[in-house]
PyMOL Python script that loads the backbone (N, CA, C, O; Angstrom):
from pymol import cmd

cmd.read_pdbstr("""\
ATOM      1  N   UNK A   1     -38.277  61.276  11.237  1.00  0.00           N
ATOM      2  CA  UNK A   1     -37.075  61.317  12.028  1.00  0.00           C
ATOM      3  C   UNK A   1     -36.753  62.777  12.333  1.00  0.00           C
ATOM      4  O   UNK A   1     -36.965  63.667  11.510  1.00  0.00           O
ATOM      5  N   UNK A   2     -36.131  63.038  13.783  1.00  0.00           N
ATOM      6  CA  UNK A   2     -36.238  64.186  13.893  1.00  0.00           C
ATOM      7  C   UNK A   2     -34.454  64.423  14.270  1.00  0.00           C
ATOM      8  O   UNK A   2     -33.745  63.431  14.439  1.00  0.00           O
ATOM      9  N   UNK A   3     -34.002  65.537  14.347  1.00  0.00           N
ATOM     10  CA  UNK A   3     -32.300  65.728  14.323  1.00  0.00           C
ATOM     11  C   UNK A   3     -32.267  66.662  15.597  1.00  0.00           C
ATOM     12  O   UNK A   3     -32.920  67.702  15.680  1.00  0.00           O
ATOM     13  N   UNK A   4     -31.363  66.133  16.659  1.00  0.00           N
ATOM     14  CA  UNK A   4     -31.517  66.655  17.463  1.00  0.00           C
ATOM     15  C   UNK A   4     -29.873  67.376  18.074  1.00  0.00           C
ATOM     16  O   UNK A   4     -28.885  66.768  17.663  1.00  0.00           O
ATOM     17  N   UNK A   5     -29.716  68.100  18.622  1.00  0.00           N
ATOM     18  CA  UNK A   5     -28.624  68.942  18.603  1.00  0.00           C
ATOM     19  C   UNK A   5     -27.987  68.431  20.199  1.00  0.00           C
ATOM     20  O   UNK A   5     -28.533  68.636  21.284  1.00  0.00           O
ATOM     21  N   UNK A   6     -26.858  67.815  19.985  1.00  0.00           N
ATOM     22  CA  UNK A   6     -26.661  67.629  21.296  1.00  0.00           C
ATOM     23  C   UNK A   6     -24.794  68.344  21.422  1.00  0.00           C
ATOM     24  O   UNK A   6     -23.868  68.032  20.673  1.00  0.00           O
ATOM     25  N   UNK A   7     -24.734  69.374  22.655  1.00  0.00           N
ATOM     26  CA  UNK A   7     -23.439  69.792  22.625  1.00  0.00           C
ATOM     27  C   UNK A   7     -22.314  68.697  23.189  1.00  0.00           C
ATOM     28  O   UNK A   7     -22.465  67.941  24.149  1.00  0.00           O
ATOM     29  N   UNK A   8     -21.340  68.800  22.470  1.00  0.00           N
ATOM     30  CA  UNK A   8     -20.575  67.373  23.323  1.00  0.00           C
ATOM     31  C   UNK A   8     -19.719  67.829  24.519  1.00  0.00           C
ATOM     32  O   UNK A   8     -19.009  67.027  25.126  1.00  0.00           O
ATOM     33  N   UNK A   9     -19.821  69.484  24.931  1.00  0.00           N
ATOM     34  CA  UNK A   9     -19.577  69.423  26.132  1.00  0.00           C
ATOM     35  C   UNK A   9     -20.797  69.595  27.016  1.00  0.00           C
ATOM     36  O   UNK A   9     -20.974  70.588  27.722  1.00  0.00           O
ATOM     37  N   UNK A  10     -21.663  68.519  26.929  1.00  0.00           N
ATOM     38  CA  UNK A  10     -22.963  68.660  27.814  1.00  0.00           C
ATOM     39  C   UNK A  10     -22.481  67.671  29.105  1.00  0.00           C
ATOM     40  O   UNK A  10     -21.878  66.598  29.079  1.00  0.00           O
ATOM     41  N   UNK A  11     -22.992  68.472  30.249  1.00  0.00           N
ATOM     42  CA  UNK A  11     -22.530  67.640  31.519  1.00  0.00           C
ATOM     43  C   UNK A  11     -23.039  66.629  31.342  1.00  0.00           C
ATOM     44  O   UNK A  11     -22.075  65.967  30.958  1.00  0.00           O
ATOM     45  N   UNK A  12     -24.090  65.802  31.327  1.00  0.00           N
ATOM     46  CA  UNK A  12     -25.488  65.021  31.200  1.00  0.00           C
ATOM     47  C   UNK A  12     -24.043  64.015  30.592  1.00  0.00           C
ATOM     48  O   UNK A  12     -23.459  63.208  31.315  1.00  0.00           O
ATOM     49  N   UNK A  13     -23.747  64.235  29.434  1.00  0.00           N
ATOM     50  CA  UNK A  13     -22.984  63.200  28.402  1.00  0.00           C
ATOM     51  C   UNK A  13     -21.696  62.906  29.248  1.00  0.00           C
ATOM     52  O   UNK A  13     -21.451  61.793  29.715  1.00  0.00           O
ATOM     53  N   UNK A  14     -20.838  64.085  29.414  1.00  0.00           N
ATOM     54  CA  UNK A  14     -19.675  63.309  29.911  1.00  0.00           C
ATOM     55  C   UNK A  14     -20.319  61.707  31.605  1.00  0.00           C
ATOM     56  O   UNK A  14     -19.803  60.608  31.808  1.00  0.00           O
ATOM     57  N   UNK A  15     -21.191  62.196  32.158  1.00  0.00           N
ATOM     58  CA  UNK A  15     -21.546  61.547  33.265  1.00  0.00           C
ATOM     59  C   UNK A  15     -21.722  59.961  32.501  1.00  0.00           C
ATOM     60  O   UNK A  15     -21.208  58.915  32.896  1.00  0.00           O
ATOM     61  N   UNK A  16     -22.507  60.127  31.437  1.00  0.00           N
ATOM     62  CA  UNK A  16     -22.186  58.832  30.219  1.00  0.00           C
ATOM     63  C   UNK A  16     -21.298  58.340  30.024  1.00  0.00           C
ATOM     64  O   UNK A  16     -21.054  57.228  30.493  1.00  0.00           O
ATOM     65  N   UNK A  17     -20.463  59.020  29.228  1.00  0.00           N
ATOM     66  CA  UNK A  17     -19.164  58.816  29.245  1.00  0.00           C
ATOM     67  C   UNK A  17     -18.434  57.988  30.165  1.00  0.00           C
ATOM     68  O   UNK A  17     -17.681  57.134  29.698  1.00  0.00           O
ATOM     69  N   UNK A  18     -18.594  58.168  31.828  1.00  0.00           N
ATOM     70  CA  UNK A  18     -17.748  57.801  32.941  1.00  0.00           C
ATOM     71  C   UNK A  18     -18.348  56.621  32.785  1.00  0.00           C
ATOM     72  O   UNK A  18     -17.546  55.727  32.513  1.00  0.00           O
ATOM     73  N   UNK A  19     -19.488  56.279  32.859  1.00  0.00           N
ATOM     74  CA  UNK A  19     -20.231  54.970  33.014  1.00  0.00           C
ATOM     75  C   UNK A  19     -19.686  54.278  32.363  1.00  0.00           C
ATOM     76  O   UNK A  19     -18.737  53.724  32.919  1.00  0.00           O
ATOM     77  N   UNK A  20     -19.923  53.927  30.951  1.00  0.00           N
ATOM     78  CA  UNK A  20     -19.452  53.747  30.017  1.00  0.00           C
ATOM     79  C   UNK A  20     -17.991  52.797  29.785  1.00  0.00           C
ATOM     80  O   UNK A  20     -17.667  51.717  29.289  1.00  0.00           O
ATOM     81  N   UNK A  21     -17.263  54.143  30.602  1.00  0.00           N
ATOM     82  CA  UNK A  21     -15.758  53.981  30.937  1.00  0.00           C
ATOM     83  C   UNK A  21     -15.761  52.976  31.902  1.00  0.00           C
ATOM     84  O   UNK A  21     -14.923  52.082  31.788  1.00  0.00           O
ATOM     85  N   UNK A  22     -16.787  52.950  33.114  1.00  0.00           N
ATOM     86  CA  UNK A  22     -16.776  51.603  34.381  1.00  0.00           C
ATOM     87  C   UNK A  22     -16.654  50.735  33.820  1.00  0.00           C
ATOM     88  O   UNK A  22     -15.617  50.073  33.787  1.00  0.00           O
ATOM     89  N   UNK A  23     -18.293  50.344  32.861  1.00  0.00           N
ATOM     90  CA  UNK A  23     -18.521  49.166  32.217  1.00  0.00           C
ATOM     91  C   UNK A  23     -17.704  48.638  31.530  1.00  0.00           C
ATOM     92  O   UNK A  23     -17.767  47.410  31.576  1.00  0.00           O
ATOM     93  N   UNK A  24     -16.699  49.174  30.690  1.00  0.00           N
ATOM     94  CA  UNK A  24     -15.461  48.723  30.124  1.00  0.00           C
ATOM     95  C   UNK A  24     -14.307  48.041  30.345  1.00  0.00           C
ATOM     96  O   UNK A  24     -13.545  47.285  29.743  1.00  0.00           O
ATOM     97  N   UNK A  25     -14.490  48.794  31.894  1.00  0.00           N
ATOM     98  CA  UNK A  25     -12.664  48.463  32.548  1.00  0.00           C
ATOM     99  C   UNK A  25     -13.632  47.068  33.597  1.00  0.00           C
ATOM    100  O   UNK A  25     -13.420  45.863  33.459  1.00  0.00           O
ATOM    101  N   UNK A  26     -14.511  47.595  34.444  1.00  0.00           N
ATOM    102  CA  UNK A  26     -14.880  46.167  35.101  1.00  0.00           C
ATOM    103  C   UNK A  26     -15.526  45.112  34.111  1.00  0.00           C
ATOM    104  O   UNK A  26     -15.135  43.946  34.164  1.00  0.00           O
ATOM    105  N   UNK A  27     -16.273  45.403  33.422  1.00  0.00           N
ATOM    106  CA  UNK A  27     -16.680  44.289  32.642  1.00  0.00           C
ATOM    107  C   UNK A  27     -16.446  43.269  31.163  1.00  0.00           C
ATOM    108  O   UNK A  27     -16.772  42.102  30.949  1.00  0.00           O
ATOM    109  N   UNK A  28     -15.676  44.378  30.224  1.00  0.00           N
ATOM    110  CA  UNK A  28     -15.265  44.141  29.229  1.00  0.00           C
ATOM    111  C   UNK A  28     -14.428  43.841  28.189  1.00  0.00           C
ATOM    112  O   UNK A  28     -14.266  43.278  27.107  1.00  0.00           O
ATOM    113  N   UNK A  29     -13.715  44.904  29.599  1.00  0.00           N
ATOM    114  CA  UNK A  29     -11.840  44.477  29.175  1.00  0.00           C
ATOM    115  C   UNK A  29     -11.180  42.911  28.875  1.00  0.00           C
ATOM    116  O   UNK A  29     -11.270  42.127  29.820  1.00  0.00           O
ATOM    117  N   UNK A  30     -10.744  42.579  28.039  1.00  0.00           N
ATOM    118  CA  UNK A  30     -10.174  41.275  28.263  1.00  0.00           C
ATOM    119  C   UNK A  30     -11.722  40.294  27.448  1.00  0.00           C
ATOM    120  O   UNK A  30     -11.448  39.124  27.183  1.00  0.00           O
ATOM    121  N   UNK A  31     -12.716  40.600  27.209  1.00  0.00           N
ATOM    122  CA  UNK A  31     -13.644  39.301  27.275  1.00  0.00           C
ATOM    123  C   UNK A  31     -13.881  39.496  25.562  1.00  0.00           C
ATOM    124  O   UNK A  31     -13.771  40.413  24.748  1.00  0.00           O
ATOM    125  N   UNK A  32     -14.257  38.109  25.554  1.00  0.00           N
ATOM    126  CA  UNK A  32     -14.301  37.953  24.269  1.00  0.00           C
ATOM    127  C   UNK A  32     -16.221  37.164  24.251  1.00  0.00           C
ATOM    128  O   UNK A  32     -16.662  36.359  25.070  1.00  0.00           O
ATOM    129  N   UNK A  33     -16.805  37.633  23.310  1.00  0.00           N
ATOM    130  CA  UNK A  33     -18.094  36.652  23.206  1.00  0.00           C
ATOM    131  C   UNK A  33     -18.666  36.052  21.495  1.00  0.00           C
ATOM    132  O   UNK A  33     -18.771  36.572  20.384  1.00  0.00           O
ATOM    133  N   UNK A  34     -18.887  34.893  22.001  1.00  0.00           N
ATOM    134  CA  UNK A  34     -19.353  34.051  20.306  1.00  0.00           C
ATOM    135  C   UNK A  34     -20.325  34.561  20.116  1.00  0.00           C
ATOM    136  O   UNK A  34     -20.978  33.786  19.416  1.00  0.00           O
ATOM    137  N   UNK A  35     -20.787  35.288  20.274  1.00  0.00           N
ATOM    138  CA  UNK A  35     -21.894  36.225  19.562  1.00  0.00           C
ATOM    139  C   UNK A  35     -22.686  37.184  20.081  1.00  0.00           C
ATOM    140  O   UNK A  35     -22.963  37.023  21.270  1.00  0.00           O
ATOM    141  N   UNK A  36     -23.276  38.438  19.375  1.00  0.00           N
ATOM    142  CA  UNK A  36     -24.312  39.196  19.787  1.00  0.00           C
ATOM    143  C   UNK A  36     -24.828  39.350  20.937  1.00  0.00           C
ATOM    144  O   UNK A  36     -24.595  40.246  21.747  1.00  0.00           O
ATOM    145  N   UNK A  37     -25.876  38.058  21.064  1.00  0.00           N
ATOM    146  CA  UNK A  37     -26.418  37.306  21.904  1.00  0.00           C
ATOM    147  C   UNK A  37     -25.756  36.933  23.319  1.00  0.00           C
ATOM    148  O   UNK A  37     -26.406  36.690  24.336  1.00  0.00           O
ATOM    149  N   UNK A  38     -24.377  36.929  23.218  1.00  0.00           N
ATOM    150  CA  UNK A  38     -23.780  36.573  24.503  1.00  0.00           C
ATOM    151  C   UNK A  38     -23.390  37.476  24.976  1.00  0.00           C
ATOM    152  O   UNK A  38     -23.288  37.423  26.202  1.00  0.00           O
ATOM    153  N   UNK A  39     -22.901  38.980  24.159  1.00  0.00           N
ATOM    154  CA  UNK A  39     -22.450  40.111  24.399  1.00  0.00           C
ATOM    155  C   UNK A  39     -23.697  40.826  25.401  1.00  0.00           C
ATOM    156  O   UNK A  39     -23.491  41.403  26.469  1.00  0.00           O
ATOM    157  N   UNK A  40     -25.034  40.614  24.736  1.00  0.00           N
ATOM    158  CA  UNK A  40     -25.782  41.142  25.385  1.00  0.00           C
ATOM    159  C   UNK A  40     -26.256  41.024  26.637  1.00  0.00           C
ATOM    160  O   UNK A  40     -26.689  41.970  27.295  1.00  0.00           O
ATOM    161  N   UNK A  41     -26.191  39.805  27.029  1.00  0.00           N
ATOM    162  CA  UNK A  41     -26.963  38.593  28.374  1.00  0.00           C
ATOM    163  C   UNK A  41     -25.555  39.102  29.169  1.00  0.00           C
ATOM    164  O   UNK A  41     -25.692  39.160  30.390  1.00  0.00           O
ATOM    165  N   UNK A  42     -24.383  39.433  28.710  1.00  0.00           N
ATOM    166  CA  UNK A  42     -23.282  39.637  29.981  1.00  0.00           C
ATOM    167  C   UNK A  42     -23.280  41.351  30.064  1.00  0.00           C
ATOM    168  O   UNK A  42     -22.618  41.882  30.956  1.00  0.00           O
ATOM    169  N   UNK A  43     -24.029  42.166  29.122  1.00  0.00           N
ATOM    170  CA  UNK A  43     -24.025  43.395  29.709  1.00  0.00           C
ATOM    171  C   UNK A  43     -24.949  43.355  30.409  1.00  0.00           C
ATOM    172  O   UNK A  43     -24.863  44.204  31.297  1.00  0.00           O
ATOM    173  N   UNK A  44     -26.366  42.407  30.480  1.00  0.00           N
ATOM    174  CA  UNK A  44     -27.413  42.346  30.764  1.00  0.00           C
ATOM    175  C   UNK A  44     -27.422  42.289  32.482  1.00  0.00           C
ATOM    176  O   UNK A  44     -28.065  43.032  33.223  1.00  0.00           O
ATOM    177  N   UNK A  45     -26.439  41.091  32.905  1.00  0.00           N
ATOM    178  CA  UNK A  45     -25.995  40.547  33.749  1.00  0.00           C
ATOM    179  C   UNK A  45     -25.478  41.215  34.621  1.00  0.00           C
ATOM    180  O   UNK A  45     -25.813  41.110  35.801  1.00  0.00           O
ATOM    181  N   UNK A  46     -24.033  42.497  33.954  1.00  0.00           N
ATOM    182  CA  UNK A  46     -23.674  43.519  34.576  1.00  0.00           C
ATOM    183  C   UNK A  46     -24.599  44.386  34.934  1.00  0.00           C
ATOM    184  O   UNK A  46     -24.604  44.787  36.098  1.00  0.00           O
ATOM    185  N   UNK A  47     -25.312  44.723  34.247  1.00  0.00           N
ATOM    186  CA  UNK A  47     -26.184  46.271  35.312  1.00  0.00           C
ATOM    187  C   UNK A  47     -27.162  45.659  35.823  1.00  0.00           C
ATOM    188  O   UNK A  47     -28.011  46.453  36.226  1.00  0.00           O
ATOM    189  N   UNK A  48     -27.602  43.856  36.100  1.00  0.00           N
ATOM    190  CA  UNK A  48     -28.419  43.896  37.037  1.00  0.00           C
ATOM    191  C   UNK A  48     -27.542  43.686  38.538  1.00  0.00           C
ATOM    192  O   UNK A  48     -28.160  43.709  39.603  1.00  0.00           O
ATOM    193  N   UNK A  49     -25.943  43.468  38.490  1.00  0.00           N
ATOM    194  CA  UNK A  49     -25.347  43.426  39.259  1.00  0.00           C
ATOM    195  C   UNK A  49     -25.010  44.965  39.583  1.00  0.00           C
ATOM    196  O   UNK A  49     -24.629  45.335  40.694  1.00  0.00           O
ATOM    197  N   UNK A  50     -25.180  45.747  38.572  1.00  0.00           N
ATOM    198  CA  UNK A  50     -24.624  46.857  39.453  1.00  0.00           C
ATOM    199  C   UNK A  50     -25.597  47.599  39.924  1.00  0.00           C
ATOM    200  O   UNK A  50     -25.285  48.578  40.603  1.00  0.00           O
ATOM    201  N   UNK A  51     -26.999  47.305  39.674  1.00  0.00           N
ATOM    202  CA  UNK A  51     -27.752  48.271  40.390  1.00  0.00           C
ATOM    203  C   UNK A  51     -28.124  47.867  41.333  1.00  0.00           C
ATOM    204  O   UNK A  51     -28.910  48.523  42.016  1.00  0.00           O
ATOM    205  N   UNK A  52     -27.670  46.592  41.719  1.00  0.00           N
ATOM    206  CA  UNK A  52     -28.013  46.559  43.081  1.00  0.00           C
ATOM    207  C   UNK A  52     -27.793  47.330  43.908  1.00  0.00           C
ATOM    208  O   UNK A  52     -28.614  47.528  44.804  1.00  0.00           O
ATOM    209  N   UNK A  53     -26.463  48.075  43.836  1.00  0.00           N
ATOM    210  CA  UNK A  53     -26.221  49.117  45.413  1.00  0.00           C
ATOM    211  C   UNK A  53     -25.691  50.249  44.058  1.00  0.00           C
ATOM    212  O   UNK A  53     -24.587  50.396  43.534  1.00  0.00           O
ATOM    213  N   UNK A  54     -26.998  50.906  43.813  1.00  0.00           N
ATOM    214  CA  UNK A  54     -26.265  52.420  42.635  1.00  0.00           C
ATOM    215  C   UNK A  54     -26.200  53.366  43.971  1.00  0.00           C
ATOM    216  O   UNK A  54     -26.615  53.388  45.129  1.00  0.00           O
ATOM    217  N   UNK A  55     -25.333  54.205  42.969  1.00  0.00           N
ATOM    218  CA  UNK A  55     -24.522  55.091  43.902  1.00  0.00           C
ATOM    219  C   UNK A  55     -24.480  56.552  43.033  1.00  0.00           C
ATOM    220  O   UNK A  55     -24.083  56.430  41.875  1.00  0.00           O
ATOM    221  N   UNK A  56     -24.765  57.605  43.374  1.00  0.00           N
ATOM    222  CA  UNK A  56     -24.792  59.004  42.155  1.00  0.00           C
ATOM    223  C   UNK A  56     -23.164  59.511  42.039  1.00  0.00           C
ATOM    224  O   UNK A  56     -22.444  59.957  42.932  1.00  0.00           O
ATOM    225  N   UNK A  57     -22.882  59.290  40.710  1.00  0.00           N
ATOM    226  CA  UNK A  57     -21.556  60.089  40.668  1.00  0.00           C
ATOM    227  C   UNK A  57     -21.196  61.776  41.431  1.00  0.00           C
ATOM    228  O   UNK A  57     -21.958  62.743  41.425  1.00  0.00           O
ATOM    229  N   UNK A  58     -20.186  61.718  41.872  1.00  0.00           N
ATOM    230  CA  UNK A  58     -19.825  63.180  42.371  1.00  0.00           C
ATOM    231  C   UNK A  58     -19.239  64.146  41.505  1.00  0.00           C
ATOM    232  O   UNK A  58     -18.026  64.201  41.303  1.00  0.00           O
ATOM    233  N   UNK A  59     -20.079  64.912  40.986  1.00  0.00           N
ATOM    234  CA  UNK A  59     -19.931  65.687  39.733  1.00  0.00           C
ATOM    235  C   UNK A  59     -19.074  66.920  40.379  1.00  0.00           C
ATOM    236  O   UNK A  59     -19.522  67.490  41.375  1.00  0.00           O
ATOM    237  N   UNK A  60     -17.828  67.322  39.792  1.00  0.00           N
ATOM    238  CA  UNK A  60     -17.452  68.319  40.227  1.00  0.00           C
ATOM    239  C   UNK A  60     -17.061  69.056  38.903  1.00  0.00           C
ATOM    240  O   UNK A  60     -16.913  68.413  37.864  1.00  0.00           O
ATOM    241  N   UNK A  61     -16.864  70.685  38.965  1.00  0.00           N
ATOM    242  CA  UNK A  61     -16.327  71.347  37.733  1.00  0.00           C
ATOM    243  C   UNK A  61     -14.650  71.364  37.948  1.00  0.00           C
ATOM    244  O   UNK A  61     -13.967  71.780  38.884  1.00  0.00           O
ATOM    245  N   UNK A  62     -14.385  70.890  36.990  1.00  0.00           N
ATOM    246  CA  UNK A  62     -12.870  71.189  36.709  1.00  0.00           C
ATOM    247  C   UNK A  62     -12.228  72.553  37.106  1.00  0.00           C
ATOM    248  O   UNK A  62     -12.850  73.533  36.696  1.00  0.00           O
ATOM    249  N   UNK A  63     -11.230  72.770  37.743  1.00  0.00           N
ATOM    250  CA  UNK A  63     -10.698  73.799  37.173  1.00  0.00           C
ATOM    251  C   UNK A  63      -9.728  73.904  36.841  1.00  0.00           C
ATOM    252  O   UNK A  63      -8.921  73.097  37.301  1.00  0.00           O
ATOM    253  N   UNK A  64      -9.324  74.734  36.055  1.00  0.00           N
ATOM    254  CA  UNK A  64      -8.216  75.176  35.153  1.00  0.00           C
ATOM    255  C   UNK A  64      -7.424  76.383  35.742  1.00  0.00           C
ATOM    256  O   UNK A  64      -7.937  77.446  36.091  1.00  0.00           O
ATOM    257  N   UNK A  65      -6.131  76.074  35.803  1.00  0.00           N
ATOM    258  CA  UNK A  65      -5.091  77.082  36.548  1.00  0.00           C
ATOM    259  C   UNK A  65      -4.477  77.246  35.354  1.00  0.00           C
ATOM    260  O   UNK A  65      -4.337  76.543  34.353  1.00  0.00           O
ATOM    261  N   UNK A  66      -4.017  78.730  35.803  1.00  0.00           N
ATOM    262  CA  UNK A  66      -2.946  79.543  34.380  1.00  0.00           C
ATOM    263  C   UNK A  66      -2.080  78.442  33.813  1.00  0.00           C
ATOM    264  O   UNK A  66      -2.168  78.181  32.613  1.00  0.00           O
ATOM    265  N   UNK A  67      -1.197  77.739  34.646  1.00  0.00           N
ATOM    266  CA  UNK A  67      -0.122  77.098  34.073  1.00  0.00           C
ATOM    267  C   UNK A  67      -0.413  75.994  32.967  1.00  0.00           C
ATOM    268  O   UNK A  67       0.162  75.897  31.883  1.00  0.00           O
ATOM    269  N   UNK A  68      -1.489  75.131  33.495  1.00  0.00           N
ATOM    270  CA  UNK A  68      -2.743  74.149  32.328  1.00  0.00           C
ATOM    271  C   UNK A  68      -2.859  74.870  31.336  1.00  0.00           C
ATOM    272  O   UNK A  68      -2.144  74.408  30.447  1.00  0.00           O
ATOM    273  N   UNK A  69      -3.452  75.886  30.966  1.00  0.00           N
ATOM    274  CA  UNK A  69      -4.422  76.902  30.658  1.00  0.00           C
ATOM    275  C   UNK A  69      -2.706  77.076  29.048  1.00  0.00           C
ATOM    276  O   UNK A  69      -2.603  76.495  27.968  1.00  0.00           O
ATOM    277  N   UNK A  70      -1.827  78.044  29.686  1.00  0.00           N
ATOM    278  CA  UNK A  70      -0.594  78.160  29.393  1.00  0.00           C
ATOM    279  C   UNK A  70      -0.419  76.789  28.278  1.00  0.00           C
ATOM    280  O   UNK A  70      -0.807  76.785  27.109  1.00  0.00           O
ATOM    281  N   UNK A  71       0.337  75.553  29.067  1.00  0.00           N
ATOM    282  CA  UNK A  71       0.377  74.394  28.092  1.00  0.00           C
ATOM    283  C   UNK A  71      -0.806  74.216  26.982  1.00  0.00           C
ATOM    284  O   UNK A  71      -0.861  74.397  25.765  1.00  0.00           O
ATOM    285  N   UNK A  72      -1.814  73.735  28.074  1.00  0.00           N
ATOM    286  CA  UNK A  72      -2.689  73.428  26.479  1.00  0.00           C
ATOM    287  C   UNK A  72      -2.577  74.488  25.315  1.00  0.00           C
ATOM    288  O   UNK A  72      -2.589  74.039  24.169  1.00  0.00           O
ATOM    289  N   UNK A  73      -2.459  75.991  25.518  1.00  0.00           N
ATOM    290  CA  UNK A  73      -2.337  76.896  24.600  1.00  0.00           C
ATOM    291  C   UNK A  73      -0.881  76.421  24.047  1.00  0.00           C
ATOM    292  O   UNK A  73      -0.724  76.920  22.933  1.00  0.00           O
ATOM    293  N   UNK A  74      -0.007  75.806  24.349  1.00  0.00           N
ATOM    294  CA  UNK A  74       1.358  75.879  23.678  1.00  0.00           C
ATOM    295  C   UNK A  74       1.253  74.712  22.801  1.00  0.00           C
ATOM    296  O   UNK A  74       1.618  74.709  21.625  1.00  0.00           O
ATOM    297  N   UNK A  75       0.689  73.626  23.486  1.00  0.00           N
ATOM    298  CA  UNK A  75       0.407  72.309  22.532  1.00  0.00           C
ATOM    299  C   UNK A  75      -0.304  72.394  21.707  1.00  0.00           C
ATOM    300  O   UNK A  75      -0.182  71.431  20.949  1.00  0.00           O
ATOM    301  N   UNK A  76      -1.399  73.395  21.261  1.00  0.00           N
ATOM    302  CA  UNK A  76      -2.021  73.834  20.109  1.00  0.00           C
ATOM    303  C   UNK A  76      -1.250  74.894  19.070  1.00  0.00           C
ATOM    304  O   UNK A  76      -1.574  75.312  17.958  1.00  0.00           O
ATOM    305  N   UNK A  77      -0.437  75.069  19.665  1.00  0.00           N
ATOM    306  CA  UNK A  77       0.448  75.999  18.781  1.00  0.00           C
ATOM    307  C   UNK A  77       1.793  74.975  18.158  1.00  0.00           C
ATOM    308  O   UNK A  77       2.232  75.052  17.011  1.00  0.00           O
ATOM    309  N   UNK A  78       2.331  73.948  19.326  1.00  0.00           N
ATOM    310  CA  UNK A  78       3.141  72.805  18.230  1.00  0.00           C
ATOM    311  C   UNK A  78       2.815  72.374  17.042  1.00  0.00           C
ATOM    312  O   UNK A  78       3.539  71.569  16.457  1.00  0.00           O
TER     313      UNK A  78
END
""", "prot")
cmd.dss("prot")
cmd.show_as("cartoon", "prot")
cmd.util.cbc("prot")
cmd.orient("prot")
């Protein structure tokens, strides 16, 4: 087994992350399954529905203005 170093502000991951976040809110929210087995066949189900028409996320960099910048520094100091 090998240990591999992954930063958790890696772009690559948050783009995970968003996915992740889709699959949740369109597919998961609310559902309940009797088992494993059923959990799997309806994620299964979802990404053969969603790749039908994939689409590349629009990655943009954040930015951060003084006043953000300002708060978050004050809310770490509460």
């Amino acid at each position: 087994m090998k240990f591999h170093y992954t930063p958790t502000s890696a772009s690559w991951l948050n783009q995970v992350e968003i996915w992740f976040g889709i699959l949740t809110r369109k597919s998961l929210k609310g559902a309940s399954f009797a088992s494993v087995d059923a959990l799997v066949a309806h994620i299964d189900a979802y990404l053969k529905a969603y790749n039908q028409n994939p689409a590349p996320f629009g990655w943009k960099k954040r930015e951060v203005r003084g006043m953000q910048l300002r708060n978050t520094a004050r809310n770490f100091t509460n």
